[in-house]
N, C-alpha and C positions, 0 to 999 in steps of 0.2 A: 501061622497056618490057619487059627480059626477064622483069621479076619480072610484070607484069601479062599474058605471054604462057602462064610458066609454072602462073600461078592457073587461068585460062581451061582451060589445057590437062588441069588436073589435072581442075577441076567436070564437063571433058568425059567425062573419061574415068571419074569415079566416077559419074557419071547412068547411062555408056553399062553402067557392070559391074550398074547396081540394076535396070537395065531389060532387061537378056538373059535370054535362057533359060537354067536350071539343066537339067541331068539328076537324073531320078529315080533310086532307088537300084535299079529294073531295067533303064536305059538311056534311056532314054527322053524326050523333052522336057518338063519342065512349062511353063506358059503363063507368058509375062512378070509380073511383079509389077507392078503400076500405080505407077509415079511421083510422087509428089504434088511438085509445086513452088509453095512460096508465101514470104512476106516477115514476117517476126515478130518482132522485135529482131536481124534479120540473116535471110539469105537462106538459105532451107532448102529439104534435097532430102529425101524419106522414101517408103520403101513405103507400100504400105498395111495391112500386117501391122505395125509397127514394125520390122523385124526390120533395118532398114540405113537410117541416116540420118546426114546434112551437113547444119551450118551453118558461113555461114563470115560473121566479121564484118571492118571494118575500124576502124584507129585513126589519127587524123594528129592531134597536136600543135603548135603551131608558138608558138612564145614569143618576149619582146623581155624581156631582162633587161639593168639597170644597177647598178652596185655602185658605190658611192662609198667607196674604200680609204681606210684609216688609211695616210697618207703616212710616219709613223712606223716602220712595218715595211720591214722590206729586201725589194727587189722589189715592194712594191707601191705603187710611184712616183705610178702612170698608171692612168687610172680603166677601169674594164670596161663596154663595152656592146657588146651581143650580139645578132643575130637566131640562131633556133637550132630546129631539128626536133626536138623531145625524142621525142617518140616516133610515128614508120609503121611500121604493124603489121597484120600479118593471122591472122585464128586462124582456126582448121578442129575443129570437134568436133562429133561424133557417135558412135552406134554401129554396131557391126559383126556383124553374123549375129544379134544378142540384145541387149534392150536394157539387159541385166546387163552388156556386155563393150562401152566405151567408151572413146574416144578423143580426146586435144587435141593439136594441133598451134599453136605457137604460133612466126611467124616475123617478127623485127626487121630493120626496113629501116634499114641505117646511114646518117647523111650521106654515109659516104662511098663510099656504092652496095657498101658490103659485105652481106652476109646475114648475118645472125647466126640460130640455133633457137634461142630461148630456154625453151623447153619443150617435149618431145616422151614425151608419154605415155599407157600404156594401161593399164585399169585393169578390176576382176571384181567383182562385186558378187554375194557370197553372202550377204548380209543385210542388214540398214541398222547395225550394229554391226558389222559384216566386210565390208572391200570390199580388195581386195588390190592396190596399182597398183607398177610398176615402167617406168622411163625418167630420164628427167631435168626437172626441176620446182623450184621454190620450195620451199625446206627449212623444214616446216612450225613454225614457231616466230616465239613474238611476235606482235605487232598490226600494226602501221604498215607492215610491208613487204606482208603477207598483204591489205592495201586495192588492188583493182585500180586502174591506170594510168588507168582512163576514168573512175573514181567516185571521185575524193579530191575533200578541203571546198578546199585549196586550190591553188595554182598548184601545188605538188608537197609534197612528204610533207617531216618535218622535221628541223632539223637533228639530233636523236638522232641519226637514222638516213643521216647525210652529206648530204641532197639539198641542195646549196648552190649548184648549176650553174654555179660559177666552176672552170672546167677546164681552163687554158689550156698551151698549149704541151708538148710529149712527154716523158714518162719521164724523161730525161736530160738537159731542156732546163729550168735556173732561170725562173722568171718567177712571174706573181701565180696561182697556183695555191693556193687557199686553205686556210687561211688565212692562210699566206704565211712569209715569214722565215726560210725553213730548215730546218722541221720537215717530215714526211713529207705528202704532200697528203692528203685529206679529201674522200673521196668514200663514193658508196653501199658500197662492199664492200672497200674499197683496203688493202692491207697493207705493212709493211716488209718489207727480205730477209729479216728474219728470222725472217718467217712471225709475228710480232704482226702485228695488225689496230691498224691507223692509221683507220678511216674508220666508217661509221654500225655501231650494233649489231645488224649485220642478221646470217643467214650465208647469206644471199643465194640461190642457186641450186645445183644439183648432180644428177648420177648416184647414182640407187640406186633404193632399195624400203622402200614405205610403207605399212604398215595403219592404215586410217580406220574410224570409225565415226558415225554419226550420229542421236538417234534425239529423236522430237519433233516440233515444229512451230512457225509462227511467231503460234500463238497458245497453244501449251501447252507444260511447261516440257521444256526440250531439255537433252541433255547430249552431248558431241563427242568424238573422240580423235582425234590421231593420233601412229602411231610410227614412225620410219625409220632405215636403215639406209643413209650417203650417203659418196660419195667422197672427201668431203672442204668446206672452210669455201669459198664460192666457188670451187668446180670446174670450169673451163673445158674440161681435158685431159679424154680420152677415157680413160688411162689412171692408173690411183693410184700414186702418189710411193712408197708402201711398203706394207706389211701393216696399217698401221693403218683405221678407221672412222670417220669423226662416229656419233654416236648421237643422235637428238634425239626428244622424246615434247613434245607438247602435247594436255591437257585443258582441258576447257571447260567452263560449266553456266549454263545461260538460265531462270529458275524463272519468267518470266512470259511466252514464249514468246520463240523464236529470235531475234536481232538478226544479221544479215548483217553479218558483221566486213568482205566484201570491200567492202561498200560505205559511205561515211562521211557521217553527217549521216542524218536523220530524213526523209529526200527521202518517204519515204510515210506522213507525217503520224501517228504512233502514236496512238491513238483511247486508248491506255491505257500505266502506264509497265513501260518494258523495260528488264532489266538483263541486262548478259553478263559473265561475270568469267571469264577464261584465264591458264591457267601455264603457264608450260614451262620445259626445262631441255632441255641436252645436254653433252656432252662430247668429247673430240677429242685424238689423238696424231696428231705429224708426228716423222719421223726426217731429214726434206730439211734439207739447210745448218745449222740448229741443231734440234737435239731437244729438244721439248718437248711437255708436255702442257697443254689448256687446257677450261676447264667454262663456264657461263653458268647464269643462271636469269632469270627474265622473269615482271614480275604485269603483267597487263592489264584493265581496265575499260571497259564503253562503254555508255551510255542514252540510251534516246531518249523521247520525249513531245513529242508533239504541237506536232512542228515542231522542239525544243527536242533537241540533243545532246551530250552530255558523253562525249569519253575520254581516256583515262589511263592511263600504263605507264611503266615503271621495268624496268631489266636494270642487272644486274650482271655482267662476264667475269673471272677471272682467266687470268694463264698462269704456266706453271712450266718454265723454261728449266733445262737440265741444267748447263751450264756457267753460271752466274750463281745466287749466295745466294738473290738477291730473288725474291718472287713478282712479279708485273707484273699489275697490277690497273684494270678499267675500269670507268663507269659512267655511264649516260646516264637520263633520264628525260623525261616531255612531259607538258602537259596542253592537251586544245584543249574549245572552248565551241563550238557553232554553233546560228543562230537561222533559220529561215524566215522573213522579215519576210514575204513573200508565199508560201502553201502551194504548194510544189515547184514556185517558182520562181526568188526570189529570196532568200538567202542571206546572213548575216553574220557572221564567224568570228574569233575570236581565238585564239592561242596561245602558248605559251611552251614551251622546251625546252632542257637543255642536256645536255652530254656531257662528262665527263673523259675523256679519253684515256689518261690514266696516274695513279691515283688519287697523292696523296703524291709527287709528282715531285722527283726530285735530277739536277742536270747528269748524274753516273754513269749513271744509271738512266734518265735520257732517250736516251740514246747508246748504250749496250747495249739495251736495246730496239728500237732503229730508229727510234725516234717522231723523233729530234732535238733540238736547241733551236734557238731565234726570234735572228733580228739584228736588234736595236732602235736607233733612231736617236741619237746621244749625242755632243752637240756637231757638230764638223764627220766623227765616224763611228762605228763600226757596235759595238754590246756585246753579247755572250751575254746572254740571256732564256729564263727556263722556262716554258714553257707550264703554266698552271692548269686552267683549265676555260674551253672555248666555250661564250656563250648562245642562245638566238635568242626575240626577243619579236614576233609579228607579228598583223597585222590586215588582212584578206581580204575583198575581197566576191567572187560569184559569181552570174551570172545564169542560167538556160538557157534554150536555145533552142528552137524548135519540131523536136522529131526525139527520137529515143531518147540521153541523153548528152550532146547537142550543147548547148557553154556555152562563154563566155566569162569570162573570170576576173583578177583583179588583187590582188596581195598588197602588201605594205610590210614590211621586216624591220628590225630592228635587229640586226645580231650583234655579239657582244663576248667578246673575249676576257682572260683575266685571266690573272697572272703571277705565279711562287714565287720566294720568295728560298732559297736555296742557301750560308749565310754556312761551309761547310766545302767548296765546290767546289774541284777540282783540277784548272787548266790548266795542259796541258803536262809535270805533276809539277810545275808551283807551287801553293800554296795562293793561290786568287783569288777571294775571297769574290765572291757575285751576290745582287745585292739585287732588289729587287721590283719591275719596271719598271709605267711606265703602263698603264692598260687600254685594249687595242685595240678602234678603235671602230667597226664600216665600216655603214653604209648602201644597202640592198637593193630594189631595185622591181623588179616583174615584172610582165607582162601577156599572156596566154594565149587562145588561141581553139583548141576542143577540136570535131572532128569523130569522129561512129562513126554505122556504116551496118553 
């Protein structure tokens, strides 16, 4: 309720500032600006000069996920099912005096009546190849994370990129937090102490300043940029750890007009074919708790035709840890299909994706990194297991409903996990060879009902 008093309170009080009298530059009053209030993919306020306008929309997610765990693994005994909010959410964006100089406000309702901003910024448009923005925002790199929360093919984005929505129990508390056995958990942005990244190859969110560019259309060919200068890899703190920067640059090129990366699937039937092909790369020093330096690069592809959508990407990370020889290397990739069987309505998706966490993995090097290794089940108890590589193989339907966005949706996954043998491992200062355990097998359903107004 407070959050719905203080929405109310704000729309009031940004109508009451579009519709008062300005003074002229001799004193004077000029006449109110007429108001325009009307409903368009969200409810919008605007003069009638353009010179000051609000929309604001809403998002509510609400899902039922079940996992059927590989008993095999330590800790994941007991099977998972979930009712669960993934995402309430209100965004706010317009412009302010010009409508060169705009603004997104974008705020997450936690379950647990926390507030979270997950973006708050403002941004200059001195050309459609210069536009200047600074706050905090989505660090522009990559494909799959950059698809908004209201427009993905399926119940959530995939596992390259952590969304596995088994996330059970705090920081500090063992349990089936996937995917499981003792290795670091796996989520959208999740890292070890030691500043590796354990979880999707996103770099998620952050503090800083960005130039974009954009020039084209969505039926002639487009080329994109963007370059930033950010806090850091998942930056929550208000404050930077040291002197260091992320640096991240993402280009683009559409040579048969634009294809809209934030949104997935051909939902508007392409009358002709589109192609979009994106790079990026960044790089990144920390000096917190271990110092290290770490880079990334990222191909991405995405087509659509006439109903019919193809994409694909592939990212590479490495890191370079100051006290440790090894470099520490990751690698994930995806590809999804999507069909319209009925035009932008109903929808049929397949995908496939996986992630190494630690390319080349050694007991050593799993445990100086932070990633961990797995306790696998071995007679009546528990053996060291290397993590290899996570898969995920899945298949989606989607329907929508009458409204802007509004859909229902149900996925099937298979994840699996595979395992390295280690025959010069060293526990304890003993030599104890580790052999290649079974591949873990767990089993995924989801079902989603997706509101935006």
């Amino acid at each position: 309720m407070r959050v719905v008093r203080a929405s109310i309170l704000l729309t009031v009080a940004i109508s009451a500032v579009m519709t008062a009298p300005v003074l002229a530059e001799d004193g004077t009053k000029d006449e109110p600006n007429p108001l325009r209030v009307f409903y368009d993919q969200g409810f919008r306020f605007a003069t009638s000069d353009g010179a000051f306008s609000l929309r604001i929309n809403g998002l509510l997610q609400t899902r039922y996920s079940y996992v059927d765990y590989d008993p095999m693994i330590r800790f994941n005994q007991e099977d998972y099912s979930n009712f669960f909010v993934r995402r309430a959410r209100l965004y706010f964006w317009g412009n302010a005096g010009s409508e060169r100089f705009t603004y997104f406000i974008h705020v997450q309702l936690e379950p647990n009546q926390a507030i979270n901003a997950n973006d708050l910024w403002v941004e200059y448009e001195f050309s459609d190849l210069l536009r200047l923005g600074t706050g905090r925002m989505k660090i522009s790199y990559g494909l799959e994370f950059m698809n908004s929360g209201s427009a993905l093919g399926m119940v959530e984005r995939s596992l390259m990129y952590g969304e596995t929505d088994i996330d059970l129990g705090s920081v500090t508390k063992q349990g089936p937090r996937y995917p499981g056995g003792g290795t670091e958990r796996f989520g959208l942005s999740w890292y070890a102490y030691t500043g590796f990244a354990t979880g999707g190859m996103t770099l998620y969110r952050s503090q800083g300043i960005q130039l974009r560019g954009h020039k084209g259309s969505d039926s002639t060919s487009t080329f994109e940029y963007q370059v930033g200068v950010w806090q850091g890899r998942s930056t929550t703190s208000l404050s930077n750890g040291g002197s260091g920067h992320l640096l991240a640059a993402r280009v683009g090129y559409h040579p048969w007009g634009f294809v809209d990366w934030r949104v997935v699937g051909d939902v508007a039937h392409s009358p002709h074919f589109k192609l979009g092909m994106i790079g990026s790369i960044y790089t990144n020093s920390s000096e917190t708790v271990h110092a290290f330096d770490e880079r990334g690069h990222n191909l991405a592809a995405v087509a659509h035709y006439r109903g019919w959508s193809v994409d694909a990407e592939w990212g590479t990370e490495s890191y370079n840890f100051d006290e440790f020889a090894d470099d520490f290397d990751r690698e994930g990739w995806r590809v999804a299909v999507g069909w319209y069987v009925v035009p932008r309505k109903l929808e049929l998706r397949v995908r496939r994706a996986a992630i190494t966490r630690l390319k080349d993995p050694t007991f050593q090097t799993a445990n100086e990194s932070g990633l961990g290794t797995v306790q696998v089940l071995d007679g009546d108890g528990w053996t060291p297991a290397i993590e290899a590589k996570i898969s995920e193989t899945s298949a989606a339907v989607s329907y929508r409903l009458p409204g802007w966005r509004n859909k229902v949706a149900l996925d099937v996954s298979r994840l699996e996990r595979s395992f390295a043998a280690d025959p010069d491992a060293i526990l304890n200062g003993v030599p104890n060879p580790i052999t290649k355990a079974p591949n873990q097998i767990d089993t995924r359903v989801r079902a989603m009902v997706q509101l935006v107004f």
